[in-house]
C-alpha positions in Angstrom: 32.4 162.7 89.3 35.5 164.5 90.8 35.2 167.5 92.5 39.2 168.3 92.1 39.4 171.7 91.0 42.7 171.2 89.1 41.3 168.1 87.5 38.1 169.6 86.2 39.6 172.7 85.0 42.1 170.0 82.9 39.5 168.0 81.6 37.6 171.6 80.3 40.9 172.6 79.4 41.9 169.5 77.3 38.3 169.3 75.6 38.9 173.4 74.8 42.5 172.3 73.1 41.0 169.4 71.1 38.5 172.1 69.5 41.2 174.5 69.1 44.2 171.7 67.5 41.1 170.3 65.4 40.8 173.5 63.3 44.5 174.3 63.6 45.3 171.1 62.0 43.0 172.1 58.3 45.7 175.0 58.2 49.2 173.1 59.2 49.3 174.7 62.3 48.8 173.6 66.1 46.5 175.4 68.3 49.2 177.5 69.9 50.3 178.8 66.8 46.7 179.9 65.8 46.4 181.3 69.4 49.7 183.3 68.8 48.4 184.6 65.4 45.5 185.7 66.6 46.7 187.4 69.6 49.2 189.3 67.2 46.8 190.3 64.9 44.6 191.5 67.7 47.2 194.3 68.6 47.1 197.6 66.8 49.3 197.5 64.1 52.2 200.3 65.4 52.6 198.2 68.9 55.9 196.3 68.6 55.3 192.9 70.7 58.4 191.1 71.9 58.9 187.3 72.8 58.6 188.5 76.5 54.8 189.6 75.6 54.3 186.2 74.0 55.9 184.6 77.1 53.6 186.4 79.2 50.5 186.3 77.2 50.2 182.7 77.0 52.0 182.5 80.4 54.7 179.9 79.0 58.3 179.9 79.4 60.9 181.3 77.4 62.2 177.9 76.1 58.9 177.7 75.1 58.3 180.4 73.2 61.6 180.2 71.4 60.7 176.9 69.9 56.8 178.2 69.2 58.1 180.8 67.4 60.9 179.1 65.4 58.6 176.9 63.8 56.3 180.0 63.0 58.9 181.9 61.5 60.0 178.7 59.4 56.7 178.4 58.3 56.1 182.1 56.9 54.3 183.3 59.8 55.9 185.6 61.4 59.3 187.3 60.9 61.7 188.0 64.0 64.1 191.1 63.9 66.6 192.2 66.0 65.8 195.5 67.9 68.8 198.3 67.4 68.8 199.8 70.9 69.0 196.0 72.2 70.2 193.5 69.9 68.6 191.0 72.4 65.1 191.7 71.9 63.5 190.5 68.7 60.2 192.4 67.6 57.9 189.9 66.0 56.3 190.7 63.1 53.2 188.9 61.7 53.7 188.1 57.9 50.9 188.2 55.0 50.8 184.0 55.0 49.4 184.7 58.7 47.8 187.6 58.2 45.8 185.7 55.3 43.9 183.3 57.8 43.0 185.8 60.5 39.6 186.0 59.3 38.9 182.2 59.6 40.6 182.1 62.7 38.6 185.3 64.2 35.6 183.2 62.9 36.5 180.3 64.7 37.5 181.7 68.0 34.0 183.8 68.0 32.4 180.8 67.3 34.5 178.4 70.2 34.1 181.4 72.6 29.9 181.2 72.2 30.0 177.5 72.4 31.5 177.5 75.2 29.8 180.3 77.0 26.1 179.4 75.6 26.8 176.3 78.2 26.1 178.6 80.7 23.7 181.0 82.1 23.9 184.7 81.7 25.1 185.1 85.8 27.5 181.9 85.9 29.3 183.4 82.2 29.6 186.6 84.7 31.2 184.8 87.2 33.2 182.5 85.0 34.5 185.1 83.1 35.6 186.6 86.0 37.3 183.9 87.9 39.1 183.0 84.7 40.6 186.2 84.0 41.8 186.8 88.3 42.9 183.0 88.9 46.5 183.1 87.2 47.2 186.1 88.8 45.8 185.3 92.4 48.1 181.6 92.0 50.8 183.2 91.0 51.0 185.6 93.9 50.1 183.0 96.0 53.1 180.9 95.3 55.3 183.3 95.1 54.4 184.3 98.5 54.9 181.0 99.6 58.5 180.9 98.0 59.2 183.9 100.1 58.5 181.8 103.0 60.4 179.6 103.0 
Protein backbone atom coordinates (compact mmCIF):
# COMPACT_ATOMS: atom_id res chain seq x y z
CA UNK A 1 0.00 0.00 0.00
CA UNK A 2 1.42 3.44 -1.01
CA UNK A 3 1.33 6.11 1.15
CA UNK A 4 2.04 8.85 -1.80
CA UNK A 5 -0.38 11.45 -1.41
CA UNK A 6 -0.57 12.35 -5.15
CA UNK A 7 -0.91 8.64 -5.94
CA UNK A 8 -3.80 7.88 -3.64
CA UNK A 9 -5.62 10.91 -4.32
CA UNK A 10 -5.25 9.62 -8.34
CA UNK A 11 -6.25 6.30 -7.70
CA UNK A 12 -9.68 7.88 -5.60
CA UNK A 13 -9.74 10.25 -8.26
CA UNK A 14 -9.68 7.77 -11.21
CA UNK A 15 -12.20 5.31 -9.41
CA UNK A 16 -14.58 8.72 -8.93
CA UNK A 17 -14.23 9.37 -12.98
CA UNK A 18 -15.01 5.75 -13.80
CA UNK A 19 -18.39 6.27 -11.82
CA UNK A 20 -18.91 9.49 -13.32
CA UNK A 21 -17.97 8.43 -17.41
CA UNK A 22 -20.00 5.17 -16.64
CA UNK A 23 -23.38 7.11 -16.43
CA UNK A 24 -22.22 9.75 -18.81
CA UNK A 25 -21.73 7.23 -21.42
CA UNK A 26 -26.02 5.97 -21.17
CA UNK A 27 -26.48 9.74 -22.34
CA UNK A 28 -23.57 10.29 -25.19
CA UNK A 29 -21.78 12.35 -23.05
CA UNK A 30 -18.30 12.12 -21.07
CA UNK A 31 -18.15 12.89 -17.46
CA UNK A 32 -16.95 16.46 -18.02
CA UNK A 33 -19.70 17.27 -20.02
CA UNK A 34 -22.22 16.03 -17.39
CA UNK A 35 -20.07 17.92 -14.75
CA UNK A 36 -20.32 21.09 -16.86
CA UNK A 37 -24.18 20.66 -17.23
CA UNK A 38 -24.68 20.31 -13.93
CA UNK A 39 -22.59 23.08 -12.71
CA UNK A 40 -24.56 25.31 -15.20
CA UNK A 41 -27.75 24.32 -14.25
CA UNK A 42 -26.76 24.79 -10.62
CA UNK A 43 -26.44 28.73 -11.15
CA UNK A 44 -29.52 30.90 -10.85
CA UNK A 45 -30.88 31.32 -14.08
CA UNK A 46 -30.18 35.45 -14.60
CA UNK A 47 -26.10 34.80 -13.85
CA UNK A 48 -24.39 34.97 -17.17
CA UNK A 49 -21.32 32.36 -16.85
CA UNK A 50 -18.38 32.81 -19.29
CA UNK A 51 -15.78 30.26 -20.53
CA UNK A 52 -13.40 31.94 -17.92
CA UNK A 53 -15.92 30.51 -15.02
CA UNK A 54 -15.90 27.14 -16.68
CA UNK A 55 -12.05 27.44 -16.83
CA UNK A 56 -11.94 28.18 -13.30
CA UNK A 57 -14.64 25.98 -12.06
CA UNK A 58 -13.13 22.85 -13.20
CA UNK A 59 -9.67 24.38 -12.84
CA UNK A 60 -8.72 23.43 -16.56
CA UNK A 61 -7.12 25.43 -19.24
CA UNK A 62 -8.50 27.47 -21.78
CA UNK A 63 -7.61 25.12 -24.67
CA UNK A 64 -9.42 22.93 -22.74
CA UNK A 65 -12.42 24.35 -22.27
CA UNK A 66 -12.71 25.48 -25.85
CA UNK A 67 -12.69 22.04 -27.10
CA UNK A 68 -15.23 20.85 -24.01
CA UNK A 69 -17.46 23.24 -25.00
CA UNK A 70 -17.33 22.91 -28.87
CA UNK A 71 -18.36 19.42 -28.65
CA UNK A 72 -21.29 20.62 -26.22
CA UNK A 73 -22.46 23.14 -28.37
CA UNK A 74 -22.34 20.67 -31.40
CA UNK A 75 -24.29 18.39 -29.60
CA UNK A 76 -27.32 20.72 -28.54
CA UNK A 77 -26.13 21.42 -25.22
CA UNK A 78 -25.35 24.59 -24.80
CA UNK A 79 -25.32 27.60 -27.10
CA UNK A 80 -22.25 30.18 -27.08
CA UNK A 81 -23.04 34.00 -27.87
CA UNK A 82 -20.87 36.67 -28.31
CA UNK A 83 -21.16 39.39 -25.56
CA UNK A 84 -21.87 43.12 -27.14
CA UNK A 85 -19.69 45.19 -24.71
CA UNK A 86 -16.81 42.55 -25.57
CA UNK A 87 -17.11 40.63 -28.59
CA UNK A 88 -14.41 38.27 -26.94
CA UNK A 89 -16.40 36.93 -24.21
CA UNK A 90 -18.96 34.31 -25.11
CA UNK A 91 -21.89 33.78 -22.45
CA UNK A 92 -22.85 30.17 -22.33
CA UNK A 93 -26.19 29.34 -22.39
CA UNK A 94 -27.56 25.84 -21.35
CA UNK A 95 -30.10 24.57 -24.06
CA UNK A 96 -33.45 22.42 -23.32
CA UNK A 97 -31.60 19.02 -24.75
CA UNK A 98 -29.37 19.68 -21.50
CA UNK A 99 -31.63 21.11 -19.48
CA UNK A 100 -33.84 17.79 -20.09
CA UNK A 101 -31.30 15.39 -18.21
CA UNK A 102 -30.56 17.69 -15.19
CA UNK A 103 -32.87 15.72 -13.13
CA UNK A 104 -31.07 12.26 -13.77
CA UNK A 105 -27.90 13.84 -13.51
CA UNK A 106 -28.84 15.72 -10.06
CA UNK A 107 -29.94 12.13 -9.06
CA UNK A 108 -26.84 10.69 -9.89
CA UNK A 109 -24.45 13.07 -8.43
CA UNK A 110 -26.62 13.02 -4.97
CA UNK A 111 -26.35 9.51 -5.19
CA UNK A 112 -22.19 9.42 -6.16
CA UNK A 113 -21.70 12.15 -3.57
CA UNK A 114 -23.40 9.72 -0.55
CA UNK A 115 -21.52 6.76 -1.83
CA UNK A 116 -18.65 8.19 -1.46
CA UNK A 117 -19.08 10.04 1.70
CA UNK A 118 -21.07 7.06 3.55
CA UNK A 119 -17.28 5.42 3.27
CA UNK A 120 -16.54 7.55 5.90
CA UNK A 121 -17.30 8.57 9.40
CA UNK A 122 -19.35 11.58 10.35
CA UNK A 123 -15.75 13.51 11.74
CA UNK A 124 -13.38 12.24 8.74
CA UNK A 125 -16.45 13.52 5.99
CA UNK A 126 -15.77 16.92 8.17
CA UNK A 127 -12.37 16.88 7.64
CA UNK A 128 -12.38 15.49 4.05
CA UNK A 129 -14.72 17.88 3.00
CA UNK A 130 -12.61 20.32 4.23
CA UNK A 131 -9.25 19.55 2.90
CA UNK A 132 -10.78 18.98 -0.49
CA UNK A 133 -12.42 22.26 -0.85
CA UNK A 134 -8.71 24.33 0.69
CA UNK A 135 -6.15 21.99 -1.15
CA UNK A 136 -6.27 23.61 -4.86
CA UNK A 137 -6.12 26.80 -3.48
CA UNK A 138 -3.30 26.25 -0.79
CA UNK A 139 -1.17 24.35 -4.06
CA UNK A 140 -1.77 26.92 -6.12
CA UNK A 141 -0.45 29.59 -3.92
CA UNK A 142 2.18 27.52 -3.05
CA UNK A 143 3.57 27.25 -6.45
CA UNK A 144 3.11 30.36 -7.40
CA UNK A 145 5.09 31.46 -4.54
CA UNK A 146 7.69 29.28 -5.51
CA UNK A 147 7.62 30.77 -9.20
CA UNK A 148 8.20 34.03 -7.61
CA UNK A 149 11.34 32.64 -6.23
CA UNK A 150 13.00 31.92 -8.54
Amino acid sequence: MSSNIAHLIKVASNEISRSVNDFASDYDLTGTQVQIIDYLTGLPNDEDVFQKDIEAEFNIRRSTATNILKIMEKKELIKREAVESDSRLKKITVLHKAKKLQKNIDEFMKENDQKILSSLGAFERRGFLHALQKLPEKLQSIEQSEVKKQ
